[in-house]
C-alpha positions in Angstrom: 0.0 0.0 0.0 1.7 3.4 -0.6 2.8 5.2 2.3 0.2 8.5 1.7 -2.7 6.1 1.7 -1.1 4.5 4.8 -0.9 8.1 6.7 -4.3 9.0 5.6 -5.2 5.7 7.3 -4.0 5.8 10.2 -5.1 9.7 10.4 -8.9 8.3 9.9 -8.4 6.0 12.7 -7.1 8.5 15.2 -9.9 10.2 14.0 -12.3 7.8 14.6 -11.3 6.9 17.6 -10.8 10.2 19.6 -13.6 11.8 17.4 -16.6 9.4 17.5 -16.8 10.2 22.1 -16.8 13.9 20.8 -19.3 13.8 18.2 -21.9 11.1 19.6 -21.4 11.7 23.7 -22.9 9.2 25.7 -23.6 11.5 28.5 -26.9 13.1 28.4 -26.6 16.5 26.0 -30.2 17.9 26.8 -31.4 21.1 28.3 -34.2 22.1 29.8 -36.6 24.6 27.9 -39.4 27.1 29.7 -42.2 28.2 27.2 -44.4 30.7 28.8 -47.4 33.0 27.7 -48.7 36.5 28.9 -51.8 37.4 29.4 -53.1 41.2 30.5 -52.8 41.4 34.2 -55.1 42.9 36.8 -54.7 42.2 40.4 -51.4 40.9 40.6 -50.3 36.8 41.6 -47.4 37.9 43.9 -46.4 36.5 47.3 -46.5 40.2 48.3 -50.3 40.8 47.4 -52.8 39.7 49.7 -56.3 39.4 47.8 -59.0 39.4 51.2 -61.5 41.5 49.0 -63.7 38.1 48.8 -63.7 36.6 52.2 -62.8 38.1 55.3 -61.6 35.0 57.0 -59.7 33.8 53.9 -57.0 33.4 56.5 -55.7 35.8 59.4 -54.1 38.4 57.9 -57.6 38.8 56.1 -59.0 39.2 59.2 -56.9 41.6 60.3 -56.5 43.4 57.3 -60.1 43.3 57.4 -60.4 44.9 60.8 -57.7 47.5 60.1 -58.7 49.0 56.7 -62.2 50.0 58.6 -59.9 52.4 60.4 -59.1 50.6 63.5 -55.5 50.2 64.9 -53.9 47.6 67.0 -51.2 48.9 69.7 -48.8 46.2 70.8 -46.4 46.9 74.2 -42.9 47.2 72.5 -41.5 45.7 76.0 -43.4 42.3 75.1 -40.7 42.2 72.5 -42.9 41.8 69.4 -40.5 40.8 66.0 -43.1 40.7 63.4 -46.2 43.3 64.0 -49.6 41.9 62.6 -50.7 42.5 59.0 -47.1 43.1 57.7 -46.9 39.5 56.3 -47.6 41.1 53.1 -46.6 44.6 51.2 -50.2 45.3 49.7 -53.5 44.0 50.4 -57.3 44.1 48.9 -60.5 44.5 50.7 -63.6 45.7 49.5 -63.1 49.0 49.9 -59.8 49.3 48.0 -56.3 48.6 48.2 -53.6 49.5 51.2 -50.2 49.0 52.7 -49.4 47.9 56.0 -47.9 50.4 58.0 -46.4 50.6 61.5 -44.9 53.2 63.6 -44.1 53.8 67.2 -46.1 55.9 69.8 -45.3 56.3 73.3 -43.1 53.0 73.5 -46.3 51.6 71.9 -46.3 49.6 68.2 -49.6 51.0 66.0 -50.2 48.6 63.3 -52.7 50.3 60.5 -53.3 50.5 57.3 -53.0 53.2 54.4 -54.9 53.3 51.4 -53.1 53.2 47.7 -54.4 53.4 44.4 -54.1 50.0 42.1 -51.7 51.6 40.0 -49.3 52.3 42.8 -49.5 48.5 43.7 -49.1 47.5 40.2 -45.9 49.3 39.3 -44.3 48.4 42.6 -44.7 44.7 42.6 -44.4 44.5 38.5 -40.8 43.8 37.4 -39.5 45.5 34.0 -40.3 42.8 30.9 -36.6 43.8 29.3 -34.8 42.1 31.8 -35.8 38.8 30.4 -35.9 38.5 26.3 -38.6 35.4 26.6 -41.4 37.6 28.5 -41.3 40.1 26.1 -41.8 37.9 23.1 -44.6 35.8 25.8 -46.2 39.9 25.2 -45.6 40.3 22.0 -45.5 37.5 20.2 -47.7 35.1 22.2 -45.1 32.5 23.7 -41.6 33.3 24.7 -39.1 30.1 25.2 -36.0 30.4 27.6 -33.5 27.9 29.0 -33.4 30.1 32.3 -36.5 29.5 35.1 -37.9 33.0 34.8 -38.3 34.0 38.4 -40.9 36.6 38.2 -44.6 36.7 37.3 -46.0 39.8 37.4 -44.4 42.3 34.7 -44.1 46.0 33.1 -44.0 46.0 29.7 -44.2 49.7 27.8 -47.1 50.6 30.9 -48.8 47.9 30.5 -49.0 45.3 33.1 -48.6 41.4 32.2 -49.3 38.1 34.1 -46.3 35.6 32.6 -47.7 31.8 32.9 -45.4 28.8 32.0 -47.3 27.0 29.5 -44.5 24.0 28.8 -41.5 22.3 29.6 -39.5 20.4 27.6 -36.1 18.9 26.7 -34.6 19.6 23.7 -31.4 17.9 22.4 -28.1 20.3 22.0 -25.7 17.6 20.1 -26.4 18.3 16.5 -25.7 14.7 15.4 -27.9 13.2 18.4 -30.9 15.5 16.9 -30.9 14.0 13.4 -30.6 10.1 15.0 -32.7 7.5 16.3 -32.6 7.6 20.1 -32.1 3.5 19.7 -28.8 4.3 16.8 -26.6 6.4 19.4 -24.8 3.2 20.9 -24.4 1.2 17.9 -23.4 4.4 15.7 -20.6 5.3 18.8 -19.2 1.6 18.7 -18.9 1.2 15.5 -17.0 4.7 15.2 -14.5 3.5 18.0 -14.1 -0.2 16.4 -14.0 1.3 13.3 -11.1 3.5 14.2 -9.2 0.8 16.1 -9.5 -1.3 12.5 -7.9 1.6 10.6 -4.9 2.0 13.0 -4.3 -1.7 13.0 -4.6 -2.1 9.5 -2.3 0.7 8.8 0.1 -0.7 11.2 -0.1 -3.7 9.1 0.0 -2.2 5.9 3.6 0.3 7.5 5.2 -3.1 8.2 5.1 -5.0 5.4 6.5 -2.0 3.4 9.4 -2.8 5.8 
């Protein structure tokens, strides 16, 4: 055999060989991929937003919002050592009568827990979080659906003063290895043996083919 088809040999081996664990890994080469949809928002879904405007005891900061947002107060003895006033569980809550925001200040070595009234648009833009910051909710508002590789960790979102609820809508795995994406999930092992053996053939037979020009 002449010596370039010899090199070219063994080259297709090494090839082969080193190339074939590259090409076709065996180790899982999928990622995981968040489509989500928008929808126009109005009361936000936000861990911050209490909603007691349908039943009072919904739970107890309902009732207490409840009580509090008819204009009553609850005082607390600061020497009992209280760490987490009443009602402040949350940054905004709805009743009937509207929409407030805990509040609590300090009178006479005394904790008043109250309530002050907001409009909705003031608890909109403060618990909504800019669109821009995350490509895939913008398309979710614009386009329809928005797909990501990255969990989007907010909800509730701004998006040219317009307010948006972002729901995940599906979650799949998609393959990243370009040869794995054309194949049949059953032809990854055979194809990846045979690319090894096949190399380890090539070598040896050009090892052959080397010696008996000697």
């Amino acid at each position: 055999m002449p010596l370039r088809r010899v090199a070219l040999l063994a080259i297709l081996g090494v090839v082969l060989v080193a190339g074939t664990p590259l090409a076709v890994p065996a180790a899982d080469t999928t990622e995981r991929v968040y489509t989500y949809e928008a929808e126009t928002a109005g009361e936000p879904d936000h861990p911050e937003f209490a909603d007691c405007d349908w039943h009072p005891l919904q739970s107890r900061n309902c009732a207490v919002a409840r009580y509090l947002a008819d204009g009553d107060t609850i005082t607390l003895d600061t020497e009992t050592g209280v760490s987490d006033p009443l009602g402040e569980e949350y940054e905004f809550v709805a009743v009937p009568d509207g929409y407030y925001r805990p509040v609590s200040t300090v009178e006479n070595h005394t904790v008043v827990v109250g309530l002050e009234p907001v409009s909705f648009e003031t608890v909109q833009r403060e618990l909504a979080t800019d669109a821009d910051e995350w490509p895939a909710a913008v398309s979710a508002i614009e386009d329809g659906t928005g797909t990501t590789t990255e969990k989007l960790p907010r909800t509730y979102l701004e998006h040219d003063g317009e307010f948006y609820q972002l729901r995940p809508r599906a979650v799949d795995d998609r393959e990243t290895n370009p040869l794995k994406r054309v194949l049949p999930g059953w032809s990854v092992g055979p194809i990846r043996s045979l690319g090894y053996l096949g190399g380890l053939a090539a070598l040896w037979y050009s090892g052959v083919a080397y010696g008996q020009r000697e």
